[in-house]
VMD Tcl script that builds the backbone (N, CA, C; Angstrom):
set m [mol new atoms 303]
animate dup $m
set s [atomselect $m all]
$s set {name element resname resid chain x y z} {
  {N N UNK 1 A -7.335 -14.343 -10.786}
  {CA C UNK 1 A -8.053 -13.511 -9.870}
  {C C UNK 1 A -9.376 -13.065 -10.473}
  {N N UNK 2 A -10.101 -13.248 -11.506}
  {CA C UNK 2 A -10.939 -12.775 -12.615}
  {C C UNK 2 A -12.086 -14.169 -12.659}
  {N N UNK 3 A -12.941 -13.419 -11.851}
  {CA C UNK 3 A -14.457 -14.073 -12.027}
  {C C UNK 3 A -15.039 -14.511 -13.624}
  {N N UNK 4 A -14.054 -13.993 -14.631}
  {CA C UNK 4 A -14.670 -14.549 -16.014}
  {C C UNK 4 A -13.099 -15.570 -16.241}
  {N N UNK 5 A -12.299 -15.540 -15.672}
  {CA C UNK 5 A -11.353 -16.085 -16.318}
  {C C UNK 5 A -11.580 -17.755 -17.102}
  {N N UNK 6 A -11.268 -18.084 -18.049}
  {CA C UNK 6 A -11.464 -19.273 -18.902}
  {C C UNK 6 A -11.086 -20.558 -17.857}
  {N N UNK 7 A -12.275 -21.531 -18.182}
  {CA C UNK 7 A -11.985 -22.579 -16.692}
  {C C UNK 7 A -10.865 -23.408 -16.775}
  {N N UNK 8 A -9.944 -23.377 -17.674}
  {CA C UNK 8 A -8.736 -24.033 -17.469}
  {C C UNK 8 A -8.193 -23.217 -16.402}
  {N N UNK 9 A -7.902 -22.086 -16.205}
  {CA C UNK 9 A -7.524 -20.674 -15.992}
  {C C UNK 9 A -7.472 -20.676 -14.356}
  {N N UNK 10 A -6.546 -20.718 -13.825}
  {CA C UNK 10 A -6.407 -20.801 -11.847}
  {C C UNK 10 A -7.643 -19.583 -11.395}
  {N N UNK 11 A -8.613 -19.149 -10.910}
  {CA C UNK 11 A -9.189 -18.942 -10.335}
  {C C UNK 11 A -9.002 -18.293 -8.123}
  {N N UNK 12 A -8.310 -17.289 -8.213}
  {CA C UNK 12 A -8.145 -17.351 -6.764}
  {C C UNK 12 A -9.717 -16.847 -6.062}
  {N N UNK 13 A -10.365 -16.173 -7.284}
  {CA C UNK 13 A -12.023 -16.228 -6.516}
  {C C UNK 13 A -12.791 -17.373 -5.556}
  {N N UNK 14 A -12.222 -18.277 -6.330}
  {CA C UNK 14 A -12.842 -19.468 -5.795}
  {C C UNK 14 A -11.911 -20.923 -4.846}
  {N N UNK 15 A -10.916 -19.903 -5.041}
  {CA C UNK 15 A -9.978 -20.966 -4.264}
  {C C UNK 15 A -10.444 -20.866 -2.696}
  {N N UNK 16 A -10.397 -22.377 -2.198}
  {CA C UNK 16 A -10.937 -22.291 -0.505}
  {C C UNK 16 A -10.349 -21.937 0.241}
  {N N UNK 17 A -8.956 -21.064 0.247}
  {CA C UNK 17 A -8.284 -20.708 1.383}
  {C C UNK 17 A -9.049 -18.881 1.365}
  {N N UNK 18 A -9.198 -18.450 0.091}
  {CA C UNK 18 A -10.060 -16.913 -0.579}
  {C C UNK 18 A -11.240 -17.202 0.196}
  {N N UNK 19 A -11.812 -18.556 -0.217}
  {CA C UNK 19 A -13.432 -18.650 0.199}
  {C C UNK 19 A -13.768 -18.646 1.670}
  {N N UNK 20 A -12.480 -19.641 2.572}
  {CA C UNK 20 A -12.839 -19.222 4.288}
  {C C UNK 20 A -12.433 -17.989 4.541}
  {N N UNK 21 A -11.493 -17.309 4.550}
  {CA C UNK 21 A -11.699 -15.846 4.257}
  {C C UNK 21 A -12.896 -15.126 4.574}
  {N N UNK 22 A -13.469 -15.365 3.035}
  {CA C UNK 22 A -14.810 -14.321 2.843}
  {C C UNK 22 A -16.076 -15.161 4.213}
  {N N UNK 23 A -16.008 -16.182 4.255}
  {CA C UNK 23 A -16.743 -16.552 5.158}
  {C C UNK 23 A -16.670 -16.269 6.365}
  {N N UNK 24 A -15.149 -15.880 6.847}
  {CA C UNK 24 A -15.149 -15.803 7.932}
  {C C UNK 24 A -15.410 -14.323 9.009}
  {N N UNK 25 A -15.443 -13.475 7.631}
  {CA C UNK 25 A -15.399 -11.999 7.998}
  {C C UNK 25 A -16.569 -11.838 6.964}
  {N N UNK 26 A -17.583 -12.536 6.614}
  {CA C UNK 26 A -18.654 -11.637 5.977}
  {C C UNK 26 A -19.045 -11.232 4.694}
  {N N UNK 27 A -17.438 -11.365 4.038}
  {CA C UNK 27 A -17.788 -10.475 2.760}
  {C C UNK 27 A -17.371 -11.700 1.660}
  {N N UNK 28 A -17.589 -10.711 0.494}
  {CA C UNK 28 A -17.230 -11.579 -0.513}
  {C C UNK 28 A -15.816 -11.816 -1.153}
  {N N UNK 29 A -15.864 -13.003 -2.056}
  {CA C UNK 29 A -13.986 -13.551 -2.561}
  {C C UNK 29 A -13.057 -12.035 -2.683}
  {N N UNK 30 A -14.053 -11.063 -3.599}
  {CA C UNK 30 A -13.925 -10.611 -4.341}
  {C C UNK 30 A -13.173 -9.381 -3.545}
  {N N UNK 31 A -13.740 -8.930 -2.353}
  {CA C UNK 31 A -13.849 -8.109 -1.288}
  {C C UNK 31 A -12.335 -8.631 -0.302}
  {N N UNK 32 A -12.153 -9.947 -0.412}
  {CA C UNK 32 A -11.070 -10.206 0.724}
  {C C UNK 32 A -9.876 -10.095 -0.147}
  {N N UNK 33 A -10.267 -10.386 -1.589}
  {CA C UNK 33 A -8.602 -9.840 -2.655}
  {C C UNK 33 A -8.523 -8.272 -2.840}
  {N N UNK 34 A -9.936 -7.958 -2.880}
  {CA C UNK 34 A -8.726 -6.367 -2.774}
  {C C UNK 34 A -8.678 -5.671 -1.906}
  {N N UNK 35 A -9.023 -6.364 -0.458}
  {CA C UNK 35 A -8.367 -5.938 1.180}
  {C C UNK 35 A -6.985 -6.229 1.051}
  {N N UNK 36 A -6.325 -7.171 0.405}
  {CA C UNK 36 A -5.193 -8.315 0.381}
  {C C UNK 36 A -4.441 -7.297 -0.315}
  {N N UNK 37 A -4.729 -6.453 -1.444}
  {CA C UNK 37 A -3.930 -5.831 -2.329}
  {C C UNK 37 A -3.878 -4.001 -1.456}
  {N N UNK 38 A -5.068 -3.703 -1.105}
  {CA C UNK 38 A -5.371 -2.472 -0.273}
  {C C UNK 38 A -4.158 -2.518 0.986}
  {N N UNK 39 A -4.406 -3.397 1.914}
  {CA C UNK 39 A -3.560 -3.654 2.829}
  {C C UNK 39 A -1.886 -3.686 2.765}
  {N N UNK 40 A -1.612 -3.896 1.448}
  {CA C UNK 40 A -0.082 -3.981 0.962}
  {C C UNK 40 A 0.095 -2.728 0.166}
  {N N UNK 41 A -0.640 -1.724 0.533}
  {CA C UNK 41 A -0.640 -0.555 -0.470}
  {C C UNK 41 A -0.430 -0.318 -2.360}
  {N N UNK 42 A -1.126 -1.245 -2.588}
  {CA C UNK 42 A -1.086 -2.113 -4.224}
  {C C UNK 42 A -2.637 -1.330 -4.410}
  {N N UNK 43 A -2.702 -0.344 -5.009}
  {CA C UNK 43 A -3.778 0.248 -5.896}
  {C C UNK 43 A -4.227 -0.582 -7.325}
  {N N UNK 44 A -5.646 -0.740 -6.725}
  {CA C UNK 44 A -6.512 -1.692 -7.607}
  {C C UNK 44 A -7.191 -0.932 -8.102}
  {N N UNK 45 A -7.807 -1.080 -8.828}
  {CA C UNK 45 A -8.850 -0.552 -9.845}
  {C C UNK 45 A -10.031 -1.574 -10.328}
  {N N UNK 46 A -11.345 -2.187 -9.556}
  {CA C UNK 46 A -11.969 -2.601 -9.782}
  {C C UNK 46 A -13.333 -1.890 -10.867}
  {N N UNK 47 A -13.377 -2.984 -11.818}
  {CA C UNK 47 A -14.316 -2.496 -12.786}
  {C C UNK 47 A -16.088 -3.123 -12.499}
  {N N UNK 48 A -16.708 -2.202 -12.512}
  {CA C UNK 48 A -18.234 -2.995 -12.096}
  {C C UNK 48 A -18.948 -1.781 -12.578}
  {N N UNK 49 A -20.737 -2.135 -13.446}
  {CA C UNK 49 A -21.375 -0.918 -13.501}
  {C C UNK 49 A -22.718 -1.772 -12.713}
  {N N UNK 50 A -22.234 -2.807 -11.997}
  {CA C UNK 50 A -23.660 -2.953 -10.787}
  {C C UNK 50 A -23.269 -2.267 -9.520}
  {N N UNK 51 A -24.505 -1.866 -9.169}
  {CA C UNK 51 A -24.736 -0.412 -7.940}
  {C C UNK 51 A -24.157 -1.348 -6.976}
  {N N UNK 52 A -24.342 -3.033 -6.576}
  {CA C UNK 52 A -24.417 -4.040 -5.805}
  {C C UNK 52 A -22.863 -3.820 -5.365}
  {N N UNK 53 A -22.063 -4.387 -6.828}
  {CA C UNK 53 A -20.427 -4.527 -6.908}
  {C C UNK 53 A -19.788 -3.376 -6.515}
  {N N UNK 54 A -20.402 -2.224 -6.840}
  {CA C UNK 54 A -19.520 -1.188 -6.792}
  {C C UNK 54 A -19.468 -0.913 -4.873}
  {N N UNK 55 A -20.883 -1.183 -4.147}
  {CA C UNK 55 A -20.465 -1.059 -3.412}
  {C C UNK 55 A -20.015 -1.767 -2.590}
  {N N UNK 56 A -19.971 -3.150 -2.816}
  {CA C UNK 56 A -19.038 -4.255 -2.144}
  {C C UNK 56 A -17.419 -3.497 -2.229}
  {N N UNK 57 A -17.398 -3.043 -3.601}
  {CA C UNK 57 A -15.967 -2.812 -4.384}
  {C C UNK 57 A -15.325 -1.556 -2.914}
  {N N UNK 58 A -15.752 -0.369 -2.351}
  {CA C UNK 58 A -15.277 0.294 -1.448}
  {C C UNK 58 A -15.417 -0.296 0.010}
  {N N UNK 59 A -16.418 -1.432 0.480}
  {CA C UNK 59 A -16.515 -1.664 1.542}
  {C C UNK 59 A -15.234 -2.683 1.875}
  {N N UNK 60 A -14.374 -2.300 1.680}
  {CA C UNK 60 A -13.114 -2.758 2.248}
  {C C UNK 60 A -12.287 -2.501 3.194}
  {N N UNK 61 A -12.688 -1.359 3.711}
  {CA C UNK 61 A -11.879 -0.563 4.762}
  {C C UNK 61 A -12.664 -0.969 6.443}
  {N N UNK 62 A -13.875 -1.797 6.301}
  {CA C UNK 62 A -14.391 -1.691 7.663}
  {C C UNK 62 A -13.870 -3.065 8.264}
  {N N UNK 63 A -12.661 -4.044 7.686}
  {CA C UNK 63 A -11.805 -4.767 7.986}
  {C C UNK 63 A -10.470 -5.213 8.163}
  {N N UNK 64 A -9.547 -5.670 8.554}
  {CA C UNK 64 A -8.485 -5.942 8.187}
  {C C UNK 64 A -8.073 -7.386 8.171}
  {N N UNK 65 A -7.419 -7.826 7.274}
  {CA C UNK 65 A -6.801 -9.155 7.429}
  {C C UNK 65 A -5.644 -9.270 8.580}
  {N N UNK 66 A -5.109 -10.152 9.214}
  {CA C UNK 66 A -4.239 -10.776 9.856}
  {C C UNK 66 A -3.063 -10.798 9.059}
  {N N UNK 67 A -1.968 -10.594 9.601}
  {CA C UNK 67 A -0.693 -10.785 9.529}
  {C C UNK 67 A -0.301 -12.272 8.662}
  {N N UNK 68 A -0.660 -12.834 9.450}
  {CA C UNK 68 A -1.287 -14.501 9.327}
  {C C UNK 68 A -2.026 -15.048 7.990}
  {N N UNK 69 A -3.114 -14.496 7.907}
  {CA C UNK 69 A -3.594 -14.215 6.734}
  {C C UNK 69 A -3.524 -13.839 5.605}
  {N N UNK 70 A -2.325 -12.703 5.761}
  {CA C UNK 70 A -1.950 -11.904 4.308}
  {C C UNK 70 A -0.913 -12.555 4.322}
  {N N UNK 71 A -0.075 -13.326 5.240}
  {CA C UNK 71 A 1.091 -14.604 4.523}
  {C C UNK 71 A 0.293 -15.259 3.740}
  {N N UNK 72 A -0.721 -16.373 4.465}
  {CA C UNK 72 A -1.791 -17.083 3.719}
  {C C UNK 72 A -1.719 -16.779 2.327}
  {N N UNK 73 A -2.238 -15.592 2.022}
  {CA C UNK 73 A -2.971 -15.230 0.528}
  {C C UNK 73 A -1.827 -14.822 -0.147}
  {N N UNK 74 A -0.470 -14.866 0.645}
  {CA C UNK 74 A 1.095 -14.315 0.082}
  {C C UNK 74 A 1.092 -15.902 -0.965}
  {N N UNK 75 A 1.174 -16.637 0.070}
  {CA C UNK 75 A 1.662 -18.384 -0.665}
  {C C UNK 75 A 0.665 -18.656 -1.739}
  {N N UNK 76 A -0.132 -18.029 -2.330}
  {CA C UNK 76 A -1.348 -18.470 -3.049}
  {C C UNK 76 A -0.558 -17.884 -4.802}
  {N N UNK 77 A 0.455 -18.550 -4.433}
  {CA C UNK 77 A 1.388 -17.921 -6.427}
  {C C UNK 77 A 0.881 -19.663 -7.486}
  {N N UNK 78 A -0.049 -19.022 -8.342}
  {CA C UNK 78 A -0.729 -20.090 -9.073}
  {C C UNK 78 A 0.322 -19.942 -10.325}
  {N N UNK 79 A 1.279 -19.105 -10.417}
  {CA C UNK 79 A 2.078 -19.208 -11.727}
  {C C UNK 79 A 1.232 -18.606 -12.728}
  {N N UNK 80 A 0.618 -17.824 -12.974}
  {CA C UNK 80 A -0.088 -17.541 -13.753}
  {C C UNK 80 A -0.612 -16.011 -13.606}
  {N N UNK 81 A -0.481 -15.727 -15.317}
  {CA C UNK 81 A -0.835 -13.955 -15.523}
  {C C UNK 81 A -2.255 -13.991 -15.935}
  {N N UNK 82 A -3.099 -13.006 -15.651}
  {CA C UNK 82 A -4.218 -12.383 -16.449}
  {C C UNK 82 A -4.127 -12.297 -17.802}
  {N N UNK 83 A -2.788 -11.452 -17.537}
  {CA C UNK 83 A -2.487 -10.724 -19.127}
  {C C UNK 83 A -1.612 -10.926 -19.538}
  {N N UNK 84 A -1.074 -11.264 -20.674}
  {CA C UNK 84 A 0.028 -11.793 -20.875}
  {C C UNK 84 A 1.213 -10.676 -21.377}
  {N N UNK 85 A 0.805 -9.402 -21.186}
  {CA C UNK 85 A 1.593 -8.073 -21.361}
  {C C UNK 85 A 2.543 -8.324 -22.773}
  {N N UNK 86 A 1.743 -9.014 -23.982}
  {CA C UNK 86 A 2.727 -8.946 -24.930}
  {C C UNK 86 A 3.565 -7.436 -25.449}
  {N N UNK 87 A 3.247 -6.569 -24.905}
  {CA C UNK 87 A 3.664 -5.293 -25.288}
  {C C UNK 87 A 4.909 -4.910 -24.743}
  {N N UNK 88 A 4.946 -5.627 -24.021}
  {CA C UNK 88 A 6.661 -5.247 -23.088}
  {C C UNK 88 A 7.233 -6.320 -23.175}
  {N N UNK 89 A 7.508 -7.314 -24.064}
  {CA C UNK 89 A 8.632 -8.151 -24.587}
  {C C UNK 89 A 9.379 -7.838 -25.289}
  {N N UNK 90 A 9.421 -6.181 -25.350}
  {CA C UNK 90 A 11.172 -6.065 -26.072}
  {C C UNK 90 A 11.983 -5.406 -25.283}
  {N N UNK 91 A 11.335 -5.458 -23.465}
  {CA C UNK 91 A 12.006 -5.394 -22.386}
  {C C UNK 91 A 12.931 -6.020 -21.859}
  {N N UNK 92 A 14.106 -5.610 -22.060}
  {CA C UNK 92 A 15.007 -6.592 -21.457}
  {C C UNK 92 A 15.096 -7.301 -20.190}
  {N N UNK 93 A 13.804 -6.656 -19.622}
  {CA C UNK 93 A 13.442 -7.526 -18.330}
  {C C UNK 93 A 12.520 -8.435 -18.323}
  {N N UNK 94 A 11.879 -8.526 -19.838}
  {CA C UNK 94 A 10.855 -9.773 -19.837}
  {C C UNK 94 A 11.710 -11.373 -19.678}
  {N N UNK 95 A 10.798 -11.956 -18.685}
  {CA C UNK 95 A 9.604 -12.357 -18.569}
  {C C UNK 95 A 9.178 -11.675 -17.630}
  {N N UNK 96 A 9.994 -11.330 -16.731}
  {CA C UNK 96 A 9.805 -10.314 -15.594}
  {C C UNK 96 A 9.470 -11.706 -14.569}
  {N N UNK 97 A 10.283 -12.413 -14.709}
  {CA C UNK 97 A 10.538 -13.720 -13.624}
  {C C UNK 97 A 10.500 -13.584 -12.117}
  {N N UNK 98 A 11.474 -12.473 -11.789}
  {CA C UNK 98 A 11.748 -12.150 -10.507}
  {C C UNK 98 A 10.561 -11.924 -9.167}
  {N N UNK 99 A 11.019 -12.095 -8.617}
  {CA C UNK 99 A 10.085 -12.103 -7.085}
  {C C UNK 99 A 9.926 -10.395 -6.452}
  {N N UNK 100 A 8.839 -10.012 -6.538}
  {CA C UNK 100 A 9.030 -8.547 -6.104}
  {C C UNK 100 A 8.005 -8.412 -4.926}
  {N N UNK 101 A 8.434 -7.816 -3.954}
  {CA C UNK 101 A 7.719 -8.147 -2.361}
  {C C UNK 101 A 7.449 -6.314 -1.835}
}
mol reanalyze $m
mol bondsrecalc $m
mol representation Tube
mol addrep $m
């Protein structure tokens, strides 16, 4: 999900189902993932110190995705973490495999 992520690295910024999305309502990749996370009541925390980003970063509320849509961006599981949370592997719930909806 991370505009710097290393290019081996899955990318949903730039994936084309993210990209018609942003095309189709206006805004940017960046803007339709954290409608996607906003909309499912999943508190994000976007980091930006451009005046530009920050305010892309709140203009999220003057849309909504589709039902339809937030299945769409549901099926978009690339298998893959940001972070690899080595700090909680002496959790007996690591890998933390499970499906949580």
């Amino acid at each position: 999900m991370f505009d710097r992520a290393n290019p081996p690295d899955p990318s949903l910024m730039k994936h084309p189902k993210v990209v018609s999305l942003a095309e189709r309502y206006k805004k940017s990749t960046g803007q339709i993932l954290l409608r996607f996370l906003v909309q499912q009541g999943i508190s994000a925390v976007p980091k930006s110190v451009t005046p530009s980003r920050i305010k892309d970063n709140i203009e999220v509320f003057d849309f909504t995705l589709t039902d339809g849509e937030m299945k769409e961006l549901k099926s978009l599981n690339l298998n893959w973490r940001a972070h690899p949370h080595l700090w909680d592997r002496p959790s007996r719930h690591y890998p933390f495999n499970e499906v949580y909806d």
